[in-house]
N, CA, C and O of each residue as an XYZ file, in Angstrom:
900
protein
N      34.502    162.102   -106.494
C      33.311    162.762   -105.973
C      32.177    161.754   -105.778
O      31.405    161.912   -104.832
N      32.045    160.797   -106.564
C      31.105    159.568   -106.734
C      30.833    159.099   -105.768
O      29.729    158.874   -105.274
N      32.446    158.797   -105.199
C      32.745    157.527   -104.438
C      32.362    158.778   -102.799
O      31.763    158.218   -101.880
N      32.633    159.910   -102.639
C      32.652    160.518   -101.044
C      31.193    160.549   -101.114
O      30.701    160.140   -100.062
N      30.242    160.929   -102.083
C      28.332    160.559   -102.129
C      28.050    159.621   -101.471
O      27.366    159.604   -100.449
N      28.798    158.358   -102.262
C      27.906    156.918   -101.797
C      28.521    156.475   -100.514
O      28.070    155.585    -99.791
N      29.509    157.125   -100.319
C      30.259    156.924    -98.613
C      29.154    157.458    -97.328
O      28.894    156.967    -96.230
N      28.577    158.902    -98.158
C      27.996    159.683    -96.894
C      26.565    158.781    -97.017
O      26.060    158.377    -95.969
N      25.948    158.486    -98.261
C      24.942    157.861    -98.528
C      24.578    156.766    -97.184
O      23.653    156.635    -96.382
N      26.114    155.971    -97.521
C      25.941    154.238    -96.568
C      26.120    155.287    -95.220
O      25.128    155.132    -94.508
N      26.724    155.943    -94.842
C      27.038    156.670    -93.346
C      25.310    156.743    -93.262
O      24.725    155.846    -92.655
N      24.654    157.686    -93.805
C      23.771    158.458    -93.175
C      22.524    157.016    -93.254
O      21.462    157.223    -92.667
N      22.639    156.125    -93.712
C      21.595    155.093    -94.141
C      21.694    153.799    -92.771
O      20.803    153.058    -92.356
N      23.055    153.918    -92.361
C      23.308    152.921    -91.542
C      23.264    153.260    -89.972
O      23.307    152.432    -89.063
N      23.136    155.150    -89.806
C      22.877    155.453    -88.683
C      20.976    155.691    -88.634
O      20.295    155.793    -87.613
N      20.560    155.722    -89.874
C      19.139    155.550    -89.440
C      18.643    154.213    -89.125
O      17.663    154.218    -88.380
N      19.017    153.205    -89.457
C      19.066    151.708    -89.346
C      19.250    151.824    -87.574
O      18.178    151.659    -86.992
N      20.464    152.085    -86.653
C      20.619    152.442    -85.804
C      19.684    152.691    -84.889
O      19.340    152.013    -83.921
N      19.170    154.070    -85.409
C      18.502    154.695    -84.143
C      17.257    153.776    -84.353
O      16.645    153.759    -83.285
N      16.610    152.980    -85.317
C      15.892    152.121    -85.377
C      15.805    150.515    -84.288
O      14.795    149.867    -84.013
N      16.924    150.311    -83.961
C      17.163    149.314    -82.924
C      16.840    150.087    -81.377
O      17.042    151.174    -80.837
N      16.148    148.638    -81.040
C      15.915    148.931    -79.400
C      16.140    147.668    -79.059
O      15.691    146.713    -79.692
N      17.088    147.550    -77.696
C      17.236    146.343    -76.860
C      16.151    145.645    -76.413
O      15.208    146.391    -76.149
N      15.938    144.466    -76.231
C      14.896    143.177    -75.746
C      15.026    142.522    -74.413
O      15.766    141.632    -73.994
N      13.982    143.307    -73.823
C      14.351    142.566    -71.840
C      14.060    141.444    -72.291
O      13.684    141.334    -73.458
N      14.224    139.864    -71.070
C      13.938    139.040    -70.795
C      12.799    138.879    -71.661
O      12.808    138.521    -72.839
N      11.483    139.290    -70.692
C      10.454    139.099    -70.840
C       9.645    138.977    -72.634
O       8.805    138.292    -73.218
N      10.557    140.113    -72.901
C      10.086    140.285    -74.392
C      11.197    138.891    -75.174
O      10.977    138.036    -76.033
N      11.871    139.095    -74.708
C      12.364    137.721    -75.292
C      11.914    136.309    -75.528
O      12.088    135.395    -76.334
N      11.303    136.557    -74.515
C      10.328    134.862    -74.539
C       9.436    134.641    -75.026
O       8.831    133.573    -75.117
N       9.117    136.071    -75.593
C       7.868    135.923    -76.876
C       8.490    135.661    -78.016
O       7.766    135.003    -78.763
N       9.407    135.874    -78.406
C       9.769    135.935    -79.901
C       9.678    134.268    -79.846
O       9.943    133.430    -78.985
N       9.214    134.227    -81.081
C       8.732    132.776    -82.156
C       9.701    133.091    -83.309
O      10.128    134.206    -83.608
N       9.987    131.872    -83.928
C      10.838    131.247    -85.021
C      10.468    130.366    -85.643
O       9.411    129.944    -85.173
N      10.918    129.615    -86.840
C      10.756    128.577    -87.061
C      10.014    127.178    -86.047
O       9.807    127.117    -84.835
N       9.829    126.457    -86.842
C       9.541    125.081    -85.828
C      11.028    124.573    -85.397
O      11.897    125.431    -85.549
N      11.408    123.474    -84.948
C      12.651    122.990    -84.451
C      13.295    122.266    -85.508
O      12.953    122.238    -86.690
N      14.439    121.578    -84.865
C      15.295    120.831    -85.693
C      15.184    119.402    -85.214
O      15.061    119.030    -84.047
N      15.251    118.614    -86.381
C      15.545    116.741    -85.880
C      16.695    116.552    -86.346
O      17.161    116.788    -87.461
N      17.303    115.939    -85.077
C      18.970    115.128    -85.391
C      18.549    114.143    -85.295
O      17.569    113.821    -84.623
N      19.756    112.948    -86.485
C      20.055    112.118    -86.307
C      21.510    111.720    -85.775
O      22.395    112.314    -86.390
N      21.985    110.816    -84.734
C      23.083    110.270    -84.403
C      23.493    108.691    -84.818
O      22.770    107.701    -84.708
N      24.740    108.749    -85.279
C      25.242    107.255    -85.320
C      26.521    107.394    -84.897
O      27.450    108.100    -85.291
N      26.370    106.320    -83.719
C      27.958    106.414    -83.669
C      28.392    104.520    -84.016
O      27.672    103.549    -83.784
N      29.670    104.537    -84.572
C      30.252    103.273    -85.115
C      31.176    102.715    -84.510
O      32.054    103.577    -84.470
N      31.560    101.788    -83.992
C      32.888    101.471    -84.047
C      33.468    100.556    -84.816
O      32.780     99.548    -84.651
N      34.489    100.262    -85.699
C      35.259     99.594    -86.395
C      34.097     98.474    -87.394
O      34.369     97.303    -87.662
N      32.896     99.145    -87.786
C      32.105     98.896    -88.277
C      31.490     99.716    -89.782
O      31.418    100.935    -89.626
N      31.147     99.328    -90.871
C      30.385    100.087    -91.628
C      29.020    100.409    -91.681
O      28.228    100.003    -90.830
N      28.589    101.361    -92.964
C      26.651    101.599    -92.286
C      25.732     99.875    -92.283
O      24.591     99.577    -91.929
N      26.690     99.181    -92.761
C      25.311     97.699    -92.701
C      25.857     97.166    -91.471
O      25.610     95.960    -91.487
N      26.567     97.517    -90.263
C      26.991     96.968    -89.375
C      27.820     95.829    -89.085
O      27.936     95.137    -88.073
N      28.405     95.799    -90.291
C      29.471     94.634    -90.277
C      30.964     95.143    -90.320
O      31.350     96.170    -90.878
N      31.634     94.344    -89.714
C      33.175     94.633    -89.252
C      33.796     95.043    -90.719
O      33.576     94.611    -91.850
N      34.506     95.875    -90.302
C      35.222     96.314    -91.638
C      35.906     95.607    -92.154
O      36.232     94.786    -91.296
N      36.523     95.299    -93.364
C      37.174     94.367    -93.905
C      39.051     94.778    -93.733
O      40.039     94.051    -93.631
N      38.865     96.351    -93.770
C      40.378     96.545    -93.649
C      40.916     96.100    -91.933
O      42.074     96.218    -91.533
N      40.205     95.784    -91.434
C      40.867     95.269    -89.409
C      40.187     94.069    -90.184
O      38.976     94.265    -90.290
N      40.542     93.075    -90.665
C      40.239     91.628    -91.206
C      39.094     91.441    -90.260
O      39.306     90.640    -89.350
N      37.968     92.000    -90.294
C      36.726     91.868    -90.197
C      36.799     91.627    -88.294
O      35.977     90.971    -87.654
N      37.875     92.279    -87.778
C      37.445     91.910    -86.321
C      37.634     90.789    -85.758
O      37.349     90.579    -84.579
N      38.340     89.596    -86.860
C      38.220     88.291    -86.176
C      39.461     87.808    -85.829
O      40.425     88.272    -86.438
N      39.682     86.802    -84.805
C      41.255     86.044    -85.161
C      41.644     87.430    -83.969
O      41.269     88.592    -83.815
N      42.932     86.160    -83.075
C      44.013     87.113    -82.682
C      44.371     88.001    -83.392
O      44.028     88.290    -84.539
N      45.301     88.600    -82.499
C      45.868     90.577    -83.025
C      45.547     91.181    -84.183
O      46.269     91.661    -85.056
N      43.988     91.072    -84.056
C      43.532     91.826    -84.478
C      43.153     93.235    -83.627
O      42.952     93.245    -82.413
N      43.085     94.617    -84.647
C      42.968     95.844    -83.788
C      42.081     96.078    -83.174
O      42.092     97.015    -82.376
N      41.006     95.272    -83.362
C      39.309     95.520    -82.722
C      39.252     95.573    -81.663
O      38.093     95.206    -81.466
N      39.647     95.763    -80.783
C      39.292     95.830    -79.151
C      39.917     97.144    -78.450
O      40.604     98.016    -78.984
N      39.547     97.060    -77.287
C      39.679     97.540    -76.034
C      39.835     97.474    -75.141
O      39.118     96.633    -74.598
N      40.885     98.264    -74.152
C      41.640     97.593    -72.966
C      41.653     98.756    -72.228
O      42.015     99.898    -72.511
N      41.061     98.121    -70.943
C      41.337     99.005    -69.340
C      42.231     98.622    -68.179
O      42.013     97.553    -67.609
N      43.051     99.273    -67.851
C      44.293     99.360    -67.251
C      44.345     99.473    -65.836
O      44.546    100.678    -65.688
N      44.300     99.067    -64.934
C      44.025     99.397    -63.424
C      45.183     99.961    -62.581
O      46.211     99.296    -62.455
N      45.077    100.898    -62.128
C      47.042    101.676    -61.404
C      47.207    100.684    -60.395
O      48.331    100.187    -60.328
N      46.456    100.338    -59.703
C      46.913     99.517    -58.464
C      46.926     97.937    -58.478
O      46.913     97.176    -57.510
N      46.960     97.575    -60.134
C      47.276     96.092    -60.387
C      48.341     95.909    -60.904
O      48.194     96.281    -62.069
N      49.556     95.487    -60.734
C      50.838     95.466    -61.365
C      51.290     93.754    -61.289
O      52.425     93.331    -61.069
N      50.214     93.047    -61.504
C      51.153     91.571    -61.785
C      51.201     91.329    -62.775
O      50.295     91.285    -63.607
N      52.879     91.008    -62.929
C      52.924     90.624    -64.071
C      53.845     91.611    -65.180
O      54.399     91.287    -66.231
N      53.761     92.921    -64.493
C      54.110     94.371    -65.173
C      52.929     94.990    -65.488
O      53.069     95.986    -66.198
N      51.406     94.605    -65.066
C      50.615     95.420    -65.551
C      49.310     94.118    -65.845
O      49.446     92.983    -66.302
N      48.097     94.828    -65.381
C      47.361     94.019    -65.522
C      45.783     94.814    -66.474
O      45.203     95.849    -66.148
N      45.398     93.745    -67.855
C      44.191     94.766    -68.411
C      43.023     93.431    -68.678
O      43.031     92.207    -68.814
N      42.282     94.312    -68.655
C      40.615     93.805    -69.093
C      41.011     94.306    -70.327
O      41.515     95.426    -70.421
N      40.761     93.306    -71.638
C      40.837     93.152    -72.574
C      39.703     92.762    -73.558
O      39.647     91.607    -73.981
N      38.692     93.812    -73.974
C      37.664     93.272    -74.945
C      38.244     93.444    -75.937
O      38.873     94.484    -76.128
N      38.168     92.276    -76.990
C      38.757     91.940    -78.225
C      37.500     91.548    -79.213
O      36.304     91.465    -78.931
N      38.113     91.353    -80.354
C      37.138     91.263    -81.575
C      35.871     92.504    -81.160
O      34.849     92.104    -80.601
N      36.000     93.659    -81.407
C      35.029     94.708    -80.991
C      34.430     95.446    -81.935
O      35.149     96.321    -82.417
N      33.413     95.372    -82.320
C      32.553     96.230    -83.063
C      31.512     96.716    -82.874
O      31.015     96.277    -81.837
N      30.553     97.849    -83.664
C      28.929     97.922    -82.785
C      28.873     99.160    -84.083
O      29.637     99.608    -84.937
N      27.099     99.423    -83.496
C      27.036    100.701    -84.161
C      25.798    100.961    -83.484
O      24.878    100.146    -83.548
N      25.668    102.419    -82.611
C      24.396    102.794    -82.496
C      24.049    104.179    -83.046
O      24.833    105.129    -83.053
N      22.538    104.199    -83.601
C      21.603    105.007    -84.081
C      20.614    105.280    -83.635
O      19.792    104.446    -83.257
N      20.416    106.931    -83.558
C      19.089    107.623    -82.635
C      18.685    108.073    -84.417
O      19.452    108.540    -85.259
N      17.293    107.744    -84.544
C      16.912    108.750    -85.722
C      16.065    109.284    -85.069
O      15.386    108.710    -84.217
N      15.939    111.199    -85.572
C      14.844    111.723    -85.288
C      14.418    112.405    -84.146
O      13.266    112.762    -83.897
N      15.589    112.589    -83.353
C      15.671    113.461    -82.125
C      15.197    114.559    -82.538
O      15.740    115.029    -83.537
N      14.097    115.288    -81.947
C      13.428    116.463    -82.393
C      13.851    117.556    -81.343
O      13.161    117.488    -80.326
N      14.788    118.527    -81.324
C      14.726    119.590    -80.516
C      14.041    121.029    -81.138
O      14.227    121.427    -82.288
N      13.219    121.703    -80.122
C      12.198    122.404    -80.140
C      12.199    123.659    -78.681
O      12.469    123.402    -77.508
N      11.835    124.893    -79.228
C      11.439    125.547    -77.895
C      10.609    125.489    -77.699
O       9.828    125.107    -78.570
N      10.048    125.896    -76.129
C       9.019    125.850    -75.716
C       8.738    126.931    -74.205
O       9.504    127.885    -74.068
N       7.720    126.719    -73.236
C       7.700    127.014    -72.796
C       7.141    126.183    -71.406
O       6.154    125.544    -71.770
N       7.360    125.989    -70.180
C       6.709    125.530    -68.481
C       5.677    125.757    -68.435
O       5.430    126.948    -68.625
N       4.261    124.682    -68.127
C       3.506    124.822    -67.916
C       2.489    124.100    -67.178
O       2.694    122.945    -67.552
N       1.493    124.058    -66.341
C       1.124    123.126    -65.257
C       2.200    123.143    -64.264
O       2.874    124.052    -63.778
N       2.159    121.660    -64.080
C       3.435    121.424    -62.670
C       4.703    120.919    -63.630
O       4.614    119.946    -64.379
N       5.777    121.659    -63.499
C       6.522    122.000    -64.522
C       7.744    120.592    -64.296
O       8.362    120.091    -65.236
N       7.864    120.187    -62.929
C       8.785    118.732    -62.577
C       7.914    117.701    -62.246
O       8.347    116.907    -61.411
N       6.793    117.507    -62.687
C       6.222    116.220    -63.062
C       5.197    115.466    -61.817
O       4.156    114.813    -61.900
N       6.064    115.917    -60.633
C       6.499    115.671    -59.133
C       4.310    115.780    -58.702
O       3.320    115.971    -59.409
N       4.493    115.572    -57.476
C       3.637    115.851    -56.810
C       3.101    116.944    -56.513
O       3.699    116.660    -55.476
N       2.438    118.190    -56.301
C       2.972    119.476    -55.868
C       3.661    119.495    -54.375
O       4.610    120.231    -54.104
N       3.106    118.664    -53.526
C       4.181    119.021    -52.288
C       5.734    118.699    -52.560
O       6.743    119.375    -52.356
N       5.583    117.655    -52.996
C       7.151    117.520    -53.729
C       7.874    118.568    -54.556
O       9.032    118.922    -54.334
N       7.068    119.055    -55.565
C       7.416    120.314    -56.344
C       7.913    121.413    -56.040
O       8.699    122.106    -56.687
N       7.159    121.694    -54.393
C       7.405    123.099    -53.796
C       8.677    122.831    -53.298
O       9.587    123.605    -53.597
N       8.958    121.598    -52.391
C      10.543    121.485    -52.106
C      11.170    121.963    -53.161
O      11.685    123.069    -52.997
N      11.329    121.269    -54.607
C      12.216    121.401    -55.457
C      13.158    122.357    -55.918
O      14.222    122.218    -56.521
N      12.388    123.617    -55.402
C      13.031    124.858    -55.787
C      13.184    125.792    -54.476
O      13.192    127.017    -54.351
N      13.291    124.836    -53.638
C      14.157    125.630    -51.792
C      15.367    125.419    -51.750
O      16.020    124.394    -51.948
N      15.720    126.694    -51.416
C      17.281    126.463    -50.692
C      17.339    125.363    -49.755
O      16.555    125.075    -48.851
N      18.383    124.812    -50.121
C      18.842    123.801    -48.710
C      19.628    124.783    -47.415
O      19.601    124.572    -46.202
N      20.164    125.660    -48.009
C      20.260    126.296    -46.315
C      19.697    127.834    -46.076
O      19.926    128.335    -44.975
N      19.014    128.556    -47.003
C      18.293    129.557    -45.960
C      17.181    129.021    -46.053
O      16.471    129.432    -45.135
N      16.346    127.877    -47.080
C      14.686    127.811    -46.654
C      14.153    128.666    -47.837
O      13.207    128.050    -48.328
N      14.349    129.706    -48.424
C      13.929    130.218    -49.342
C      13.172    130.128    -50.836
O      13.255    128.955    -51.199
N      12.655    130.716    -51.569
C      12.685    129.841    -52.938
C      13.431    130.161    -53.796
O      12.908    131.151    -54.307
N      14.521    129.907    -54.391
C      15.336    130.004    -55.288
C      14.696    130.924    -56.484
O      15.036    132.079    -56.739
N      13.950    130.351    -56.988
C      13.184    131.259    -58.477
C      12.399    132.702    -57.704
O      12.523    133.661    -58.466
N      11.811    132.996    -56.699
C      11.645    134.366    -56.646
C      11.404    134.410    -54.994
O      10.380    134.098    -54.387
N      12.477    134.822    -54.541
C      12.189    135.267    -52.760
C      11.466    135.911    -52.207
O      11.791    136.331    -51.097
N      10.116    136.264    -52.804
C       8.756    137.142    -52.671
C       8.033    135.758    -52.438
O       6.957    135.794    -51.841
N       8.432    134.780    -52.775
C       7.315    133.780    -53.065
C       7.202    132.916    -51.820
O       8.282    132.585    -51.329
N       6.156    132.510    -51.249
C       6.335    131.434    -50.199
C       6.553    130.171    -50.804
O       6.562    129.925    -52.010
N       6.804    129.052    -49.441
C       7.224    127.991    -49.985
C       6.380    126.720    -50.635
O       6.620    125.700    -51.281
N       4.932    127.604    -49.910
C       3.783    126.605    -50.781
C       3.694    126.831    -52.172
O       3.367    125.903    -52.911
N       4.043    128.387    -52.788
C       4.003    129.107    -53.911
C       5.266    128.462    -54.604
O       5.052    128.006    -55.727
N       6.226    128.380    -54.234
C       7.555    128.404    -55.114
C       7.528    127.870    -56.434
O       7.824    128.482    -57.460
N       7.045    126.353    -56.311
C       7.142    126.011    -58.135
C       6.068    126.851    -58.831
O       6.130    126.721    -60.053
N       5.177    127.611    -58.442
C       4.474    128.524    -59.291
C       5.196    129.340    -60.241
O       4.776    129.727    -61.332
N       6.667    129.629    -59.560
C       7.473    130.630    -60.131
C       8.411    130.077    -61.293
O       9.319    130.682    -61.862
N       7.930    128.672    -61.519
C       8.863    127.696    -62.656
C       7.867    127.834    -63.865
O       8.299    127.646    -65.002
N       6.548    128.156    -63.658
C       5.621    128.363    -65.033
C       5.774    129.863    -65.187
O       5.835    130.901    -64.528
N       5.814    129.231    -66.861
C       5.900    130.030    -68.241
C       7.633    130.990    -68.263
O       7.946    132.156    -68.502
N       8.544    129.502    -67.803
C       9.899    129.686    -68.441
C      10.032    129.477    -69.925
O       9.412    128.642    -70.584
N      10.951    130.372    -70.382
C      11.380    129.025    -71.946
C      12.381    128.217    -71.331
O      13.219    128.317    -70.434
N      11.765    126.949    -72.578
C      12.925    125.788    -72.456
C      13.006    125.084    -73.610
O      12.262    125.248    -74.577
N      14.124    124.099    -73.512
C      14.596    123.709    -74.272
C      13.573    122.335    -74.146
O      13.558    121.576    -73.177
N      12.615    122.196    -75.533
C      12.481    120.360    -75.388
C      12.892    119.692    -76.177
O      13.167    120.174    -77.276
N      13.074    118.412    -75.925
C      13.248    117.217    -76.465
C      12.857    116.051    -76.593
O      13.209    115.232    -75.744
N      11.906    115.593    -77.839
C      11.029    114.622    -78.242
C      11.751    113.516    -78.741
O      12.821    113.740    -79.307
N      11.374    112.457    -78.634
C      11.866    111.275    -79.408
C      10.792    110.361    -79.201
O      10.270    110.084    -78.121
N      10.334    109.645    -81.013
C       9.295    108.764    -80.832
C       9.695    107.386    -81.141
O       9.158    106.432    -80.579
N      10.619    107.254    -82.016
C      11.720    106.261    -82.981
C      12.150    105.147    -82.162
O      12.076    105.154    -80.933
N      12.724    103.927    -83.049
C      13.662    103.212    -82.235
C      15.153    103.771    -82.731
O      15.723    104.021    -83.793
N      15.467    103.818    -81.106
C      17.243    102.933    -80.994
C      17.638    101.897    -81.494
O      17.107    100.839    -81.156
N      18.953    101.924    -82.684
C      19.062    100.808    -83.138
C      20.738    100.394    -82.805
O      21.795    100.873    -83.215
N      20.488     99.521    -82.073
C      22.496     98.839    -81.707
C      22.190     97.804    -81.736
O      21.186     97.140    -81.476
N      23.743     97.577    -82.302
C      24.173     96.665    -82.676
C      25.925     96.638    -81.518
O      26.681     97.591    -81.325
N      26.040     95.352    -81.034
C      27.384     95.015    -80.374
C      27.534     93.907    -80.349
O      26.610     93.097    -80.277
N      29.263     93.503    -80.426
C      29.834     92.556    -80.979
C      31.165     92.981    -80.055
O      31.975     93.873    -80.311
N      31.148     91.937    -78.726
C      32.475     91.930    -78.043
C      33.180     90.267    -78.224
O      32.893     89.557    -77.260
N      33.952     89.641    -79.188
C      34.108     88.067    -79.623
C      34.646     87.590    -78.420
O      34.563     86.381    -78.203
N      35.201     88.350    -77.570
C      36.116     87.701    -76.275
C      36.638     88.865    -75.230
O      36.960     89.981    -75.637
N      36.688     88.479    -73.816
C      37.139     89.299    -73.031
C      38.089     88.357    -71.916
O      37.786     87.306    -71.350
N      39.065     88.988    -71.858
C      40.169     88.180    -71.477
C      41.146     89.224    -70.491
O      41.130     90.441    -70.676
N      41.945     88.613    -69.484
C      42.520     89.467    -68.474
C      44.142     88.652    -68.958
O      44.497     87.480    -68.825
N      45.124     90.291    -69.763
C      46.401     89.788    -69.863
C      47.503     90.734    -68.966
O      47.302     91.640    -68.158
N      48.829     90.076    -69.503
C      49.670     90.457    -67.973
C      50.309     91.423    -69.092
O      49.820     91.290    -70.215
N      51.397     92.436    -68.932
C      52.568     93.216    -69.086
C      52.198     94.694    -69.724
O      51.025     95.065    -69.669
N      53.197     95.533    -70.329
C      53.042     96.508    -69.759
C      52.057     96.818    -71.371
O      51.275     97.761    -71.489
N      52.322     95.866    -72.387
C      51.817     96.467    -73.526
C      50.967     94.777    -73.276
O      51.403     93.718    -73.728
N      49.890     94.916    -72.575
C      48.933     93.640    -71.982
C      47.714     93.801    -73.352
O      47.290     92.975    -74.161
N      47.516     94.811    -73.205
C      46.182     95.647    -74.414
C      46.541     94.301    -75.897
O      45.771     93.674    -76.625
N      48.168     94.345    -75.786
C      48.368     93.928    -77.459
C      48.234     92.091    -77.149
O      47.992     91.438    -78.164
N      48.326     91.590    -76.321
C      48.444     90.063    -76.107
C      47.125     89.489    -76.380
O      46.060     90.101    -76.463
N      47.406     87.817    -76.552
C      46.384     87.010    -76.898
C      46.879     85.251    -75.898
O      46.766     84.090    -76.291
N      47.338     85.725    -74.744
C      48.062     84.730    -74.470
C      47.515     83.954    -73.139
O      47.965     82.897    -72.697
N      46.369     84.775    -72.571
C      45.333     84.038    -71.405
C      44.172     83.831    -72.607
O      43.981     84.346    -73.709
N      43.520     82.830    -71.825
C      41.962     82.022    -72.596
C      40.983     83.612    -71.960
O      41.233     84.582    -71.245
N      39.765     83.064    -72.781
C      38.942     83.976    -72.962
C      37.884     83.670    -71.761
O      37.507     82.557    -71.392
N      37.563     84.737    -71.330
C      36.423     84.328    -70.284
C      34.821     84.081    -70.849
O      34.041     83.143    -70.680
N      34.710     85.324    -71.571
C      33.673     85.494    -71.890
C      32.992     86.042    -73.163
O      33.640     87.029    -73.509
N      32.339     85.904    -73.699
C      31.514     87.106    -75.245
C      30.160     87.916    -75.157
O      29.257     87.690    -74.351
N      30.174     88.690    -75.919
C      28.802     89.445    -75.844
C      28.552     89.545    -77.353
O      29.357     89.661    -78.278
N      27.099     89.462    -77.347
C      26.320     89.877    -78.426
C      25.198     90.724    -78.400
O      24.252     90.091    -77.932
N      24.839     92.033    -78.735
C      23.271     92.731    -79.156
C      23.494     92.530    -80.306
O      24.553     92.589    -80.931
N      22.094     92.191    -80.735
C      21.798     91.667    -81.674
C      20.008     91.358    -82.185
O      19.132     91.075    -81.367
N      19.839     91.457    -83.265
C      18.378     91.139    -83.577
C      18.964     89.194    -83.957
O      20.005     88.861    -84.523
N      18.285     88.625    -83.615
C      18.392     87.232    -84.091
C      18.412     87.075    -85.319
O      18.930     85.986    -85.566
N      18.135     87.568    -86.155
C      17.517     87.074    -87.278
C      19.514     87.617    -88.409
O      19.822     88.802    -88.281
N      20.025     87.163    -88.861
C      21.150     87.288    -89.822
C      21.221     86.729    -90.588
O      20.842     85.564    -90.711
N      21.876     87.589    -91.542
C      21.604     86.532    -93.629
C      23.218     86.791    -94.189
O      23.847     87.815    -93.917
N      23.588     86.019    -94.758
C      25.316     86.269    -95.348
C      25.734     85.560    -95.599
O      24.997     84.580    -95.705
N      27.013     85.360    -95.883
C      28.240     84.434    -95.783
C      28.240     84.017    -94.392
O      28.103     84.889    -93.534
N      28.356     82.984    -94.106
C      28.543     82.650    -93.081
C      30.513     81.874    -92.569
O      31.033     80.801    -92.875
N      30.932     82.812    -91.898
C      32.623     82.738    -91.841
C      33.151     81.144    -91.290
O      32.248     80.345    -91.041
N      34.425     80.739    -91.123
C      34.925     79.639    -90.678
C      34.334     79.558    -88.949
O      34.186     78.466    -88.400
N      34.127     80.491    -88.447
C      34.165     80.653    -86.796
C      32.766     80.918    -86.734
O      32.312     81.594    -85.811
N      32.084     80.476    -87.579
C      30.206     80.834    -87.201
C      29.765     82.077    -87.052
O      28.722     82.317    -86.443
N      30.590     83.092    -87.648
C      29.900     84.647    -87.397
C      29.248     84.962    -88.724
O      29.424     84.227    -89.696
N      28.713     85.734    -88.760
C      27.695     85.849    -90.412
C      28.217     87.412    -90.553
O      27.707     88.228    -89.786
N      29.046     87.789    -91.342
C      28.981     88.968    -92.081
C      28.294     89.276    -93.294
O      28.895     89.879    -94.183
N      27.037     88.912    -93.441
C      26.163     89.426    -94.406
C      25.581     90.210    -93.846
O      26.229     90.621    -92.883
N      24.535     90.711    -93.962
C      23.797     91.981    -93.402
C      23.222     91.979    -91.787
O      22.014     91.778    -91.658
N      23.909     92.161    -90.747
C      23.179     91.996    -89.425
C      22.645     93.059    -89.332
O      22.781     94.225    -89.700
N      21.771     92.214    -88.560
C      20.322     92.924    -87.924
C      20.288     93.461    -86.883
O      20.575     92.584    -86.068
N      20.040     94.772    -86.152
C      20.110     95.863    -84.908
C      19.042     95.288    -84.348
O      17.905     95.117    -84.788
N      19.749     94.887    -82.886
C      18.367     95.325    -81.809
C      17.430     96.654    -82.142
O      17.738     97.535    -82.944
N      16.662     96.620    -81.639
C      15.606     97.936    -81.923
C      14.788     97.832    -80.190
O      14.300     96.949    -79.485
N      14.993     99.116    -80.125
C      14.759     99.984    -78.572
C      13.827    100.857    -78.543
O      14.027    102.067    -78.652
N      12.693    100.308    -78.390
C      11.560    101.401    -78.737
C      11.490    102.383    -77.179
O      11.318    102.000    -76.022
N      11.728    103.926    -77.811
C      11.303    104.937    -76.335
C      10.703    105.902    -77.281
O      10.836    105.942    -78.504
N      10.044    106.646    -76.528
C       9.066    107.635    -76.810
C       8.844    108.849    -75.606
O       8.498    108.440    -74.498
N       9.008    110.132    -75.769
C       8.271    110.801    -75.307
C       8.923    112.468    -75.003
O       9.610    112.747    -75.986
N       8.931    113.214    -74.356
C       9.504    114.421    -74.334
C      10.127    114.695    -72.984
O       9.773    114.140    -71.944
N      11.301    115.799    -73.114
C      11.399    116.395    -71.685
C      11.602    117.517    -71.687
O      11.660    117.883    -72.862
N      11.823    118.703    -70.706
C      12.088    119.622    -71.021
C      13.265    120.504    -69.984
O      13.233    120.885    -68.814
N      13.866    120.552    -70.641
C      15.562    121.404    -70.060
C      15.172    122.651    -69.251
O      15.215    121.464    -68.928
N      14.919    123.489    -68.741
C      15.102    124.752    -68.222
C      15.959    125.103    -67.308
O      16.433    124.224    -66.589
N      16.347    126.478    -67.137
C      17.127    127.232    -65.942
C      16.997    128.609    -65.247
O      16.722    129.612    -65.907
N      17.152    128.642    -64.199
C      16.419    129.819    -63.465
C      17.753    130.441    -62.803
O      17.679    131.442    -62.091
């Protein structure tokens, strides 16, 4: 008997909850407020740890056949059995701190543009029209891009990479990726100058390297109509 009470109880409690909901046009939608936004951070690595030095288990990236590299394959080069661009000894690591995404809303001149430029922006290329509201003329049209929501995105921080290509070399056959058997053309380094460590037999310093640093700053904002 307990249990059929607290059954009708949750029944009759969850249809007043119910008739309590009402659907949200558009419009009312774009009012609702939330929290402030979220900041990401990104790192991406390759065959590297967080102090940016080659891992020790791929013997630090150095020396023939080693696994560190990367190879691109071309279909319409076959001398040889196969021909690849071969970056070897390969490592890096880049980091965004502090990507701030945030809503918001269009306001002023919403593509940055000129306004005569602006008003193009949002015409059909083949009836002439304005895309965001066909009431609107074409001097009017970007008028109809303020007070969208959108998505923004701030960044004030540096970019920090780090890359390390020891050699790039063009080999022949069909497993070309795995060879060490043409000379090297060329190397790359990003890099902050400044490095402290052990310094290896081949002049590379695996003590703590130092990231270029990429200073950008500023916002943009995503929308769609």
């Amino acid at each position: 008997m307990k249990a059929l009470i607290l059954l009708c109880m949750q029944l009759i409690s969850s249809a007043t909850l119910a008739a309590g909901l009402q659907s949200l046009d558009d419009a009312t939608m774009s009012n609702v407020t939330g929290q402030a936004g979220i900041a990401v951070d990104l790192e991406l690595r390759i065959n590297t740890d967080e102090n940016f030095n080659p891992l020790s288990n791929l013997d630090y990236c150095d020396g023939p056949s080693n696994d560190c590299r990367m190879a691109f394959n071309f279909h319409n080069r076959n001398s040889g059995g196969g021909e690849w661009i071969v970056w070897k000894d390969l490592y890096g690591t880049l980091k965004i701190n502090d990507l701030r995404i945030d809503a918001g809303q269009t306001s002023g001149n919403p593509s940055g543009f000129q306004d005569d430029i602006a008003n193009n922006r949002f015409i059909s290329g083949t009836g002439g029209g304005c895309l965001l509201d066909e009431n609107l003329t074409a001097e009017d049209c970007y008028q109809g891009a303020l007070g969208i929501p959108m998505l923004s995105l701030t960044f004030n921080e540096d970019i920090e990479l780090f890359l390390n290509i020891g050699a790039v070399a063009v080999e022949y056959g069909p497993e070309g990726y795995l060879q060490d058997a043409q000379s090297a053309a060329l190397g790359l380094r990003i890099a902050d100058t400044g490095t402290d460590g052990t310094i290896s037999d081949n002049g590379f310093s695996y003590g703590n390297i130092h990231p270029a640093t990429i200073k950008i700053g500023g916002s943009m904002g995503l929308y769609g109509f």
